[in-house]
C-alpha positions, 0 to 999 in steps of 0.5 A, a space after each residue: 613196059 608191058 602195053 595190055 590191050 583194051 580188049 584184053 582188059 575188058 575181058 579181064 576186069 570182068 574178073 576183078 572185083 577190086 580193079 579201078 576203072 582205071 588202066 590195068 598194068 602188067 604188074 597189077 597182081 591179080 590176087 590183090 584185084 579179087 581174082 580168087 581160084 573160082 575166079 581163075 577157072 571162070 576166067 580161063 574158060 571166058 580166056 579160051 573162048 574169046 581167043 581161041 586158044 586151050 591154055 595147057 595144064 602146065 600153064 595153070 598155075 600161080 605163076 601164070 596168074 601172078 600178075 596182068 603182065 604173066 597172064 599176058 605174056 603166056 596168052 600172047 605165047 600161045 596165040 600168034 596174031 598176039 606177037 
């Protein structure tokens, strides 16, 4: 299984509203924790800036967004100490 780090949690559960104060998992959808599309842009804006990275256009989409695990997954892609 997927482990999702604190950091990236915390950084995370700022953007959902829904989300328990229990652990997030990689198969927690997003949508279903209150991340709307307003929440997405702020949430990208806070992403880039915590590990700076530029998340690419082609990356902005629902798939990326699906779940903790898929936003995970393509953050860890674009930022190498992650790996």
């Amino acid at each position: 299984m997927l482990d999702i780090p604190d950091g990236f949690q915390g950084l995370l559960r700022a953007h959902l509203p829904y989300a328990d104060a229990g652990r997030l998992t990689a198969h927690d959808e997003l949508g279903a924790l209150g991340l709307d599309s307003m929440g997405v842009v702020r949430l990208v804006v806070d992403v880039e800036q915590a590990y700076g990275v530029e998340l690419p256009d082609e990356l902005l989409n629902e798939t990326t967004f699906a779940t903790v695990g898929s936003l995970w997954q393509t953050l860890s892609g674009l930022w190498p100490p992650l790996r």
